[in-house]
C-alpha positions as CSV (number, residue, x, y, z in Angstrom):
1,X,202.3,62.8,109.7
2,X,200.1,62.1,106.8
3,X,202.3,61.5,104.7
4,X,204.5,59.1,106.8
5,X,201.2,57.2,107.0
6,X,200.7,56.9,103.3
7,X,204.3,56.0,102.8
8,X,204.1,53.0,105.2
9,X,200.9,51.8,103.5
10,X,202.2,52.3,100.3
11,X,205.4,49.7,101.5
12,X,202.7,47.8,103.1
13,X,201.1,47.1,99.9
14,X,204.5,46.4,98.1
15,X,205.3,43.7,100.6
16,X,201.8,42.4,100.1
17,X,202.3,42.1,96.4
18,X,205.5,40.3,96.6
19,X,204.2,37.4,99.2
20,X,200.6,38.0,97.3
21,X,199.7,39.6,93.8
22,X,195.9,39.7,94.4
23,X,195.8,40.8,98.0
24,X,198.7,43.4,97.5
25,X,197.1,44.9,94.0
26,X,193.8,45.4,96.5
27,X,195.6,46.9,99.1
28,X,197.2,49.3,96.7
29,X,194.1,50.6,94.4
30,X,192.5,51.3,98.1
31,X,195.0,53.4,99.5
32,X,195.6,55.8,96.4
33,X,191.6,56.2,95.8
34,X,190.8,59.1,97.8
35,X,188.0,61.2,98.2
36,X,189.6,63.9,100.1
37,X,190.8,66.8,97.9
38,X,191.5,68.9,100.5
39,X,195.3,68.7,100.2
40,X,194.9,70.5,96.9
41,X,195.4,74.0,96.8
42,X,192.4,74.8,94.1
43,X,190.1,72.5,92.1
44,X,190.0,73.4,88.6
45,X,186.1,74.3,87.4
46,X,184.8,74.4,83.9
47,X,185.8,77.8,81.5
48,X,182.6,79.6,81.9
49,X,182.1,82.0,78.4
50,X,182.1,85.6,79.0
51,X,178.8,87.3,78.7
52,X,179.2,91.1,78.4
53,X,175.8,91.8,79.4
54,X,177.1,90.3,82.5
55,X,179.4,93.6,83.0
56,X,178.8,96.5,85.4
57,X,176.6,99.3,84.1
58,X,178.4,101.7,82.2
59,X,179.4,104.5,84.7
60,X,177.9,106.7,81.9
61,X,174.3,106.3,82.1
62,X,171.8,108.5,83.5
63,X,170.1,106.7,86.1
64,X,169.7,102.9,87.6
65,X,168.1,100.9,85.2
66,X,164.8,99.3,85.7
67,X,165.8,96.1,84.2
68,X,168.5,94.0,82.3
69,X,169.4,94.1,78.7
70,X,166.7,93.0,76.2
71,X,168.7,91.0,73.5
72,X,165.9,90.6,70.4
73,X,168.0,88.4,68.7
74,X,168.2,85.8,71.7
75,X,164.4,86.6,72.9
76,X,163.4,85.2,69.4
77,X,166.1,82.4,69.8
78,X,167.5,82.6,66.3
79,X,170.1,80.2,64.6
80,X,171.6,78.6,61.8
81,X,168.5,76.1,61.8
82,X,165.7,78.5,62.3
83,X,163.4,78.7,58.9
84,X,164.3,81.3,56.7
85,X,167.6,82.0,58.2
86,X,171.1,81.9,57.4
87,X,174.3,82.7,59.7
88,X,176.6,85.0,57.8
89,X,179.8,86.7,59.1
90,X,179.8,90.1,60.5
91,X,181.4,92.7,61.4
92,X,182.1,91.7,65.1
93,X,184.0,89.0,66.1
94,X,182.4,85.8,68.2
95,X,179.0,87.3,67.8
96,X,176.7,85.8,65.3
97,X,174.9,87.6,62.6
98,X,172.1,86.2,60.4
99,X,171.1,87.1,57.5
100,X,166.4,87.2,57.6
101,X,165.4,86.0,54.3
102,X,162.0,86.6,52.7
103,X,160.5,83.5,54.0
104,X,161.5,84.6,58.1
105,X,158.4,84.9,59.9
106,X,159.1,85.2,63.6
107,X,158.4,88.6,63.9
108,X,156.4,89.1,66.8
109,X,159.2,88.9,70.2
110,X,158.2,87.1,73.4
111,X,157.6,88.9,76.6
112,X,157.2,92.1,75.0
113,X,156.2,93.9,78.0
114,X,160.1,93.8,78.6
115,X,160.6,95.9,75.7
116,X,157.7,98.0,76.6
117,X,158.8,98.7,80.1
118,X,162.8,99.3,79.0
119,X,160.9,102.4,76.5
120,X,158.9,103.8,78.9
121,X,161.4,103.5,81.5
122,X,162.0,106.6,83.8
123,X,165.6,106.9,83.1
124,X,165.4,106.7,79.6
125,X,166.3,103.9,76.7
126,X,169.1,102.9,74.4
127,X,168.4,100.7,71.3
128,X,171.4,99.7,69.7
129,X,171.1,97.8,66.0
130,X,174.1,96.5,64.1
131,X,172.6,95.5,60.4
132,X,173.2,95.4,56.7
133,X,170.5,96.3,54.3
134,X,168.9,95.6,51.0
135,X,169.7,98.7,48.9
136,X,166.9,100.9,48.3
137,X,164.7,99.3,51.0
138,X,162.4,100.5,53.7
139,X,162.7,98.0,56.5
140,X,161.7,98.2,60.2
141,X,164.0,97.6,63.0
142,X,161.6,97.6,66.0
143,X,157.7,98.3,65.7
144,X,155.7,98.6,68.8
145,X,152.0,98.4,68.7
146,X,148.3,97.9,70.2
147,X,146.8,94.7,69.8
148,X,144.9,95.0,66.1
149,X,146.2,98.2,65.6
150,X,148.7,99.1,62.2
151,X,149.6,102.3,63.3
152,X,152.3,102.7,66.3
153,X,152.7,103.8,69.1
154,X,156.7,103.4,68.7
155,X,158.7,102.7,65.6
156,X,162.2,102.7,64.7
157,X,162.9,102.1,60.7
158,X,165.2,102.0,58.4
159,X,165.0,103.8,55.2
160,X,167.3,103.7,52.4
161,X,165.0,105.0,49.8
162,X,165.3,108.4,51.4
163,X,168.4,107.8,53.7
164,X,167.0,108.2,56.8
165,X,166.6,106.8,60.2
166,X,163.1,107.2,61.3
167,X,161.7,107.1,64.6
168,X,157.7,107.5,65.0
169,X,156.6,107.9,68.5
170,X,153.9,108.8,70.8
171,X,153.8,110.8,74.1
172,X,151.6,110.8,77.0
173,X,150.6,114.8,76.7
174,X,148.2,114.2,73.3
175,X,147.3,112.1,70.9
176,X,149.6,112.7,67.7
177,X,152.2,110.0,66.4
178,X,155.5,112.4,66.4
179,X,158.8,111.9,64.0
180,X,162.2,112.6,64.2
181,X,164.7,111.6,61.4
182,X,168.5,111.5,61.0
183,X,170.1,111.4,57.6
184,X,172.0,107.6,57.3
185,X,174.5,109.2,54.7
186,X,178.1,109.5,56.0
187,X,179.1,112.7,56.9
188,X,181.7,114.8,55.0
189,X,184.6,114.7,57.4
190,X,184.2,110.5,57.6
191,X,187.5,109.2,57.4
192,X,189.1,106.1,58.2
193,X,191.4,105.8,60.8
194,X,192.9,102.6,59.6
195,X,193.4,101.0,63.4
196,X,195.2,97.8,63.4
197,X,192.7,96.2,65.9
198,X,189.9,97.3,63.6
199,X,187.0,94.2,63.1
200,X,186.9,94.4,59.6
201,X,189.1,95.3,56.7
202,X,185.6,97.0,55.2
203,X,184.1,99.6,56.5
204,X,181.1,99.4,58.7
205,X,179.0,102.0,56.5
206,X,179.3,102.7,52.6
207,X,177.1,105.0,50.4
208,X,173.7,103.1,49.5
209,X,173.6,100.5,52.1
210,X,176.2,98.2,50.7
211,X,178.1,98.1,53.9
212,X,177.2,96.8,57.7
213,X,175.6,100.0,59.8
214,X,175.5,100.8,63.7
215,X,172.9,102.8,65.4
216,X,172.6,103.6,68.6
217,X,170.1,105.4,69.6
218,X,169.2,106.9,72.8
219,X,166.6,108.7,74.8
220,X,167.9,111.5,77.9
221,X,164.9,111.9,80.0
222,X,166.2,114.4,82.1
223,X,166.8,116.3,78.8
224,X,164.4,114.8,76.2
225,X,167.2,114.6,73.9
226,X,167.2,112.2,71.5
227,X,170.9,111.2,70.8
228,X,172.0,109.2,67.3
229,X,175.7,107.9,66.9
230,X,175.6,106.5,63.4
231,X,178.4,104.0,63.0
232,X,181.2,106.3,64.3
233,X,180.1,109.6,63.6
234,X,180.1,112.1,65.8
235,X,176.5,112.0,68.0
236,X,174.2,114.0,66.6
237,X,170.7,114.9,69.1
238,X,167.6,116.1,68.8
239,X,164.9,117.3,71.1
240,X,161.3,115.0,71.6
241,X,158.5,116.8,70.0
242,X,156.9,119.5,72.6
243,X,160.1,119.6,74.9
244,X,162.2,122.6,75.3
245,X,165.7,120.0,74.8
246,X,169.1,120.2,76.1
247,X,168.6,122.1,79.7
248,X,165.8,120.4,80.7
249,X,162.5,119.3,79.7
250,X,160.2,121.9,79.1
251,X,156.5,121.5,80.8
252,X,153.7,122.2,78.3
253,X,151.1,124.1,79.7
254,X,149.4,122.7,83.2
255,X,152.6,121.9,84.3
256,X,152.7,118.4,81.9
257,X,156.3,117.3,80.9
258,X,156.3,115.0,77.8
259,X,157.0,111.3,78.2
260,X,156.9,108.1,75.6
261,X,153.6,106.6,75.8
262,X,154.1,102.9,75.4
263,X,150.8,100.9,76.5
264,X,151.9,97.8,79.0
265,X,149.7,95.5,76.9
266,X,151.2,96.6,73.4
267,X,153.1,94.1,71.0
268,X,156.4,93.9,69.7
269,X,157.4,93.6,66.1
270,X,160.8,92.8,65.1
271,X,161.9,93.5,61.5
272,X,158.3,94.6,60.0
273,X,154.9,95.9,61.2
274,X,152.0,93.9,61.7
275,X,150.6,92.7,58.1
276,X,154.5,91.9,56.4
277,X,154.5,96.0,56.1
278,X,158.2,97.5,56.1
279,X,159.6,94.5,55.5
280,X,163.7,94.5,56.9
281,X,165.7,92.6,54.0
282,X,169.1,91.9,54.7
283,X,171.2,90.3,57.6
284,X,171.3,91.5,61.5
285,X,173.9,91.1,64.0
286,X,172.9,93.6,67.2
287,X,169.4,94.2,68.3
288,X,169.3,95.0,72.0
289,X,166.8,97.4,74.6
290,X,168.5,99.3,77.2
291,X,166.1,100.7,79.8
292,X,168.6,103.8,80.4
293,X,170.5,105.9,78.1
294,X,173.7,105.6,77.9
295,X,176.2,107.7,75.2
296,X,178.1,104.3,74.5
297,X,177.5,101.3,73.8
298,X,178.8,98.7,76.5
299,X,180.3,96.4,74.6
300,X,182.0,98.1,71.7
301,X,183.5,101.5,71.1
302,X,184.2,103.3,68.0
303,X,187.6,104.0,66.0
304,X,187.4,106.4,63.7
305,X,186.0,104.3,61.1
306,X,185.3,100.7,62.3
307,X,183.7,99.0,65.3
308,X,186.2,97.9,67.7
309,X,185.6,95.2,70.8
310,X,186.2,96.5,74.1
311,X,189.1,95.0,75.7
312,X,188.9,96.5,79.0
């Protein structure tokens, strides 16, 4: 019926035209200006980008987390236009990497007691860092500390003067500032697999630091295991100082089980400690929080060799 009705306007309007141009043309623009859309089946909407820290909680992690993904990168709202850095290419696709020069001074991240809460979260953490370093450096990934205090009370640094990933931390059953370390040299058996949907054509992680490196580090607080997957090496764990490891944690005496002692009112460092101590020199594409531990990372997966993007 409707469109019998439109037909006979639009013949209207043609008969109007020929007897009268103006009065016709008016009759016409009126009758084809509509704003009812509802004869359309959909409406097309703007592309909206796709965020992966939008995705579902990977089904592998130990326990609901107690709040979203803490990207440091975006917290500190780096670019191309920020003072002392530079946007460089990286080893993942459509994610920006920048390269902190000398001269980079916004160290201290925003709303740190998001980081502090995702680190003393009940069902563990996950810190996940995609870098590439000055050779023969000691730089610090994450530094946590009190206010006008140097030493921390969380640390995670990277050290290529000894090859090592260092993590200082402190519990809540004494007063000591504990370490675990993981050698950052690739292992024997570390071969490349030679994917075809591989990033890169260069490896993520060469001898000396010349090449990009992921870590992903994670804390089991149902086991107090510490868990490292250096770029795509098999995992490798370790138990928190004073607990019995994989199993369960072990309850030191008067029935006290070891937890990460990170004050609510403590600051967050990115890339050196308070004072331009450990300096990080090179360029950074990954630094997130987790507050739960997960064995892999949501967004990429390892092949052999070289990151690879999710697809699925």
């Amino acid at each position: 019926m409707s469109m019998m009705i439109a037909a006979m306007n639009y013949t209207h309007a043609i008969l109007l035209l020929l007897s009268n141009p103006v009065l016709g043309w008016v009759t016409w623009h009126g009758s084809t200006q509509r704003d009812d859309l509802s004869n359309f089946a959909t409406v097309a909407t703007p592309h909206q980008p796709f965020d992966p820290d939008q995705n579902n909680i990977p089904e592998n992690h130990t326990a609901s987390p107690a709040g979203g993904t803490i990207d440091i990168l975006r917290l500190l709202n780096l670019s191309a236009r920020t003072p002392g850095v530079a946007q460089v290419p990286g080893p993942i696709l459509n994610v920006p990497a920048f390269k902190l020069r000398p001269g980079f001074g916004l160290v201290q991240v925003p709303n740190p007691s998001a980081v502090t809460s995702a680190l003393s979260s009940s069902a563990g953490f996950t810190l996940v860092f995609v870098y590439r370093q000055h050779r023969k450096s000691l730089g610090t990934l994450l530094s946590v500390h009190a206010p006008g205090r140097v030493t921390p009370y969380f640390q995670v640094a990277s050290n290529l003067r000894t090859g090592q990933l260092v993590l200082h931390y402190r519990l809540t059953t004494d007063a000591k500032l504990h370490q675990n370390a993981w050698s950052l040299r690739p292992a024997a058996q570390y071969v490349n697999s030679a994917h075809p949907n591989s990033i890169s054509t260069e490896p993520v992680r060469r001898p000396g630091g010349l090449g990009w490196t992921f870590v992903h580090l994670s804390l089991n607080s149902s086991t107090n295991m510490l868990r490292l997957q250096l770029d795509c090496q098999p995992a490798r764990e370790q138990p928190v100082a004073g607990s019995g490891g994989r199993g369960g944690a072990r309850a030191l005496p008067g029935g006290l089980v070891p937890h990460m002692h990170v004050p609510d009112d403590a600051l967050v460092y990115f890339r050196q400690e308070p004072g331009f101590k450990k300096k990080f020199l090179g360029s950074m594409q990954v630094a997130k929080v987790y507050p739960y531990a997960t064995t892999q990372h949501s967004d990429w997966t390892c092949d052999g060799y070289r990151l690879v993007r999710q697809t699925q």
